[in-house]
C-alpha positions in Angstrom: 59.1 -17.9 16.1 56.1 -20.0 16.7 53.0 -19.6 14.4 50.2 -17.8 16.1 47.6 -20.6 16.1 45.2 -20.8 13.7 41.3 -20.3 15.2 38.6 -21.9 13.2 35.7 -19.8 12.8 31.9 -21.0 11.8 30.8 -20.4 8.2 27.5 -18.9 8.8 26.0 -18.5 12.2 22.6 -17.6 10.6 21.1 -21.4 11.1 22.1 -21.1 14.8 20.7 -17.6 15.3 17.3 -18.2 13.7 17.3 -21.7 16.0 17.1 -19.3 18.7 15.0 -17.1 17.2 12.3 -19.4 16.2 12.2 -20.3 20.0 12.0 -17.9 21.6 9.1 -17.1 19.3 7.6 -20.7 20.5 8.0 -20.3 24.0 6.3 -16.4 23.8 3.3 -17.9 21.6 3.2 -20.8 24.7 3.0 -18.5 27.3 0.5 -16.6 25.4 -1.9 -19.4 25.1 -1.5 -20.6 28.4 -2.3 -17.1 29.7 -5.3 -16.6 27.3 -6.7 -20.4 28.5 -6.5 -19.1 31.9 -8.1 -15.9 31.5 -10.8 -17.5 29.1 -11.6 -19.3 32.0 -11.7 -17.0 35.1 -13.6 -14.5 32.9 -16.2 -17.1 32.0 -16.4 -18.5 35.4 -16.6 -14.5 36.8 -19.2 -13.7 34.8 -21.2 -16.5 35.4 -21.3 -15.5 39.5 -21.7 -12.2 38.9 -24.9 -13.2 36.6 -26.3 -15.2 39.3 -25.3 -13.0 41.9 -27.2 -10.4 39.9 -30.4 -12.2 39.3 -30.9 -12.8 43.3 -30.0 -9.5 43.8 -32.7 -7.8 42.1 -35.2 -10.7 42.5 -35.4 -11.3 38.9 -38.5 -13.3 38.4 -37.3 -17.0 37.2 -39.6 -17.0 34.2 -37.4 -14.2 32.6 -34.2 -14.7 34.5 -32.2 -17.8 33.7 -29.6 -18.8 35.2 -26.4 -20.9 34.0 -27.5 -23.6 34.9 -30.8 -23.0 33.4 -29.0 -22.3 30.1 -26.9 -25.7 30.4 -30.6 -27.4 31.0 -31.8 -25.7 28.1 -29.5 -27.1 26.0 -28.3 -30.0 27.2 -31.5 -32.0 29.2 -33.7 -34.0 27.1 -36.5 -32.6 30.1 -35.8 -29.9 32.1 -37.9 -28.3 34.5 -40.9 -26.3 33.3 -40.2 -22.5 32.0 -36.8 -23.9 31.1 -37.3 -24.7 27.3 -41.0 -24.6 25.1 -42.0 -28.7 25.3 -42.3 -28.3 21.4 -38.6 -27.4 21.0 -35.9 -31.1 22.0 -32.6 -30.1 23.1 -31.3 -31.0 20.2 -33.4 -28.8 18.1 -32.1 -26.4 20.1 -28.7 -27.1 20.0 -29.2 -26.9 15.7 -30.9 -24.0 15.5 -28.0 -22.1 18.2 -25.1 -23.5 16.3 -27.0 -22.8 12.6 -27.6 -19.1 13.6 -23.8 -18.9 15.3 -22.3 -19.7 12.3 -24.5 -17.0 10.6 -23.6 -14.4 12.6 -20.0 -15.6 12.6 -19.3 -15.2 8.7 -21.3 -11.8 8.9 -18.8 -10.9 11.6 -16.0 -11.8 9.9 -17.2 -9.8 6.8 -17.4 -7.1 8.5 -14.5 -7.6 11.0 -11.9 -7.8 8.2 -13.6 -5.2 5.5 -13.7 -2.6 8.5 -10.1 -3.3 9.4 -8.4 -3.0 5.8 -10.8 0.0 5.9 -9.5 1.6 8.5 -5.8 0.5 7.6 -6.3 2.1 4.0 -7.4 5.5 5.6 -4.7 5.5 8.0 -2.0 5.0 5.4 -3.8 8.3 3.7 -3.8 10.3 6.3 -0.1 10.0 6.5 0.8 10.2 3.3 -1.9 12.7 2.0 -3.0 15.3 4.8 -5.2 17.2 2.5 -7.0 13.6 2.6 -7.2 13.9 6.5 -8.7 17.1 6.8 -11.7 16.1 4.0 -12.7 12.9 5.6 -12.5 13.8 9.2 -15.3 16.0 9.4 -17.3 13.2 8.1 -15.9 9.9 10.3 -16.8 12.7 12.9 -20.1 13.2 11.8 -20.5 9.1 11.7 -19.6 8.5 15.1 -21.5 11.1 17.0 -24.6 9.3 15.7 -25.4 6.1 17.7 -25.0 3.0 15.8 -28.9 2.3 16.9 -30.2 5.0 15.1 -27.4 4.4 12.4 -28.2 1.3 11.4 -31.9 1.1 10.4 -30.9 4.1 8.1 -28.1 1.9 6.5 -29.8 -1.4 5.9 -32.5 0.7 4.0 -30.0 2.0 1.8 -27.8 -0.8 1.3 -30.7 -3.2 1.6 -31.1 -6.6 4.8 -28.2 -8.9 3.3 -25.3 -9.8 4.1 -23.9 -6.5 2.4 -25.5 -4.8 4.6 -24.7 -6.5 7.8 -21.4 -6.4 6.9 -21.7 -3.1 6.4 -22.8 -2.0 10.1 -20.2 -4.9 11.5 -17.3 -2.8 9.8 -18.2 0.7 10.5 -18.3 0.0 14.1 -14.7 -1.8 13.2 -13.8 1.0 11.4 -13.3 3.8 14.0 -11.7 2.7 17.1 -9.0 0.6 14.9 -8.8 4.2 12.5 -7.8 6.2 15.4 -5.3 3.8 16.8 -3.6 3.1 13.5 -3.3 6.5 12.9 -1.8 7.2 16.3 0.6 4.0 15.7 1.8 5.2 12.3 2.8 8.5 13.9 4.4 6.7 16.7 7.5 6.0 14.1 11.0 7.1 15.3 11.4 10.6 13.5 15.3 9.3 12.9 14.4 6.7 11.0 12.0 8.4 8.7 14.6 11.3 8.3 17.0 8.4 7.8 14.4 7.1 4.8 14.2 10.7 3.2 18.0 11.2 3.1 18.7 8.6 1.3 16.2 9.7 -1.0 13.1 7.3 0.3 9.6 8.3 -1.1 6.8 8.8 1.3 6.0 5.3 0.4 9.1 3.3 1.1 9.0 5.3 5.0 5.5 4.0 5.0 7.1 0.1 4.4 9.7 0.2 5.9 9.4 2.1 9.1 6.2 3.3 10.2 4.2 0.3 9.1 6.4 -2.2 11.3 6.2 0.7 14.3 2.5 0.7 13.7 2.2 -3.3 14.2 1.7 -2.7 17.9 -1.0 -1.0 17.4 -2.4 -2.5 14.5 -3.1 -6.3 16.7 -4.3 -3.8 19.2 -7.0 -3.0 17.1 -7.6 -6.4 16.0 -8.5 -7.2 19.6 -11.0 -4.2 20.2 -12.3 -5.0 17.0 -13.7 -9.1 17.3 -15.8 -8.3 19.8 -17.0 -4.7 17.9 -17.7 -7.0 15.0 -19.8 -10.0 16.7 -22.0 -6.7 18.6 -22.7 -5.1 15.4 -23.1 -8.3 13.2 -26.0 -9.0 16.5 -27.7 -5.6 15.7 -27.8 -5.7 12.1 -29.4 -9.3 12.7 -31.8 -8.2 15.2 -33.0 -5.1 12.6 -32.8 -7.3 9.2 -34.6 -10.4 9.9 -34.5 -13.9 11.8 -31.2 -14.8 10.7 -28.2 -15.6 13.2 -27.7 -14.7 16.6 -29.7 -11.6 16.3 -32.2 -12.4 14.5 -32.6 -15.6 16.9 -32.6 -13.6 19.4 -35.3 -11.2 18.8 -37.5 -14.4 17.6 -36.9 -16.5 20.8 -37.6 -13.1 22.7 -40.9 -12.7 20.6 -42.3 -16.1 21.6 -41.2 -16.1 24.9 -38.7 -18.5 25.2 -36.5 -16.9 27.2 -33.9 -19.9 27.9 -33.1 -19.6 24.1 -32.3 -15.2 24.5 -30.0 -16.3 27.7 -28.5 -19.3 25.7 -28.3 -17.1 22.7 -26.6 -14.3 25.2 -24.2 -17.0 26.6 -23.0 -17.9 23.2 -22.0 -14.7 21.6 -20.3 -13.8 25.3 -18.0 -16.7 24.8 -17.4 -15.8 21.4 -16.0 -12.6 21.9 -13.6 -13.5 24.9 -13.0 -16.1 22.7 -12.0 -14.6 19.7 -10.3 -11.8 21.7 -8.1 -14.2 23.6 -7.4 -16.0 20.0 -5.8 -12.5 18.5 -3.9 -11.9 21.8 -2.4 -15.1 21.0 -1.4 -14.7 17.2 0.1 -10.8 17.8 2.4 -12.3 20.1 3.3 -14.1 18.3 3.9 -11.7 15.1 5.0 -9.0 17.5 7.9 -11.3 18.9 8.8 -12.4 15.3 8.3 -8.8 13.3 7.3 -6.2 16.0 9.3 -3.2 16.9 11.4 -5.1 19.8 11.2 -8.3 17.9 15.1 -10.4 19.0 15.0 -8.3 22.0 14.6 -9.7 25.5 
């Protein structure tokens, strides 16, 4: 009798498998910033027509109305034509002070952008585990949203005062909702198998929070992200606008004040950009922790 012949057989595949794995990752993170590029673009170049389209439609009157090109004059020509920029302000100046009060508004955003969102997390996470929690605060996030954030907000600043605390404050409560309900709505989404699979094995509430409806919820979660940069940069703006002359808002409502209305469009222009921006910027990173740790992460 011959000896069957003797097949050798890897050690560990792992190193080969998480080769793959890392990527596929790449190339789904690559496709997802050339997509985002492209849309950046075509939304920016959209809007830009349909502003100018807009202005000769309804015969706005050039001394208010500014067009892109204005707003490129305004901050880029050292002497652009008259009604373009106040003489007493250089494009340079103007340049400063845009880029001063961006990063203003910026850091107030982000303040608010990422206390509204662990905000909103936290409460979720309650809801599910506690729904005596659910029916006590509902009435009350109810409450909060029917108001509009216009009258909302003057009521706020004079109660937790024109700082950054209470910027913040109005940047995460209009986080807070819209990424609330769909967290909530995510968490729920879990496979009821797999939380009855948690709670045979004798899994707390916690432990099917960790381990399965968090990582269903994830979908959701950078879903909320994304509706939530530009939420933040809007109400960061309106706090601004109510509190003071401080960042974008507060620029605004100054340049607006003394008539300079190539700074309010150049001021408009910025914080546009900044929110397809930083929307496109999220699309980019849950990709890439979707494809890596979503719910169909492996899977082609």
């Amino acid at each position: 009798m011959s000896a069957a012949p003797v097949v050798a057989v890897p050690a560990s595949t792992a190193p080969v498998a998480e080769t793959a794995s890392s990527r596929a990752v790449a190339t789904i993170v690559a496709r997802r910033i050339g997509s985002s590029l492209l849309v950046v673009v075509l939304a920016l170049a959209l809007l830009a027509l349909v502003w100018t389209a807009l202005l000769n439609l309804f015969d706005v009157s050039t001394f208010v109305g500014k067009t892109p090109l204005d707003v490129y004059h305004y901050l880029f020509t050292e002497h652009p034509a008259r009604g373009v920029r106040p003489t007493s302000i250089t494009a340079e100046a103007a340049r400063s002070g845009l880029r001063s009060a961006w990063l203003v508004t910026l850091l107030d955003a982000g303040i608010g952008f990422v206390t509204g969102l662990v905000a909103a997390t936290v409460i979720a996470v309650l809801f599910i585990l506690f729904k005596p929690f659910e029916f006590a605060f509902m009435p009350i996030a109810m409450l909060l949203r029917s108001v509009p954030l216009v009258a909302l907000a003057p009521v706020l600043l004079l109660i937790v005062g024109q700082g950054k605390l209470g910027i913040a404050t109005i940047a995460a409560i209009v986080v807070l909702f819209p990424a609330l309900v769909n967290i909530v709505l995510g968490l729920r989404s879990a496979s009821p198998l797999a939380v009855d699979l948690i709670r045979v094995n004798g899994g707390g509430g916690l432990k099917e929070m960790l381990m399965v409806r968090i990582p269903a919820a994830l979908p959701a979660i950078f879903a909320s992200i994304r509706i939530s940069v530009p939420g933040a940069i809007v109400g960061a703006m309106l706090a601004e606008w109510l509190s003071g002359f401080t960042g974008l808002g507060g620029v605004l409502s100054a340049y607006k004040g003394r008539g300079n209305f190539g700074g309010v469009w150049a001021v408009v222009v910025v914080s546009v950009a900044t929110s397809i921006i930083g929307y496109a910027v999220a699309a980019v990173v849950e990709s890439a922790a979707l494809a890596a740790w979503g719910p169909n992460a492996g899977k082609r």
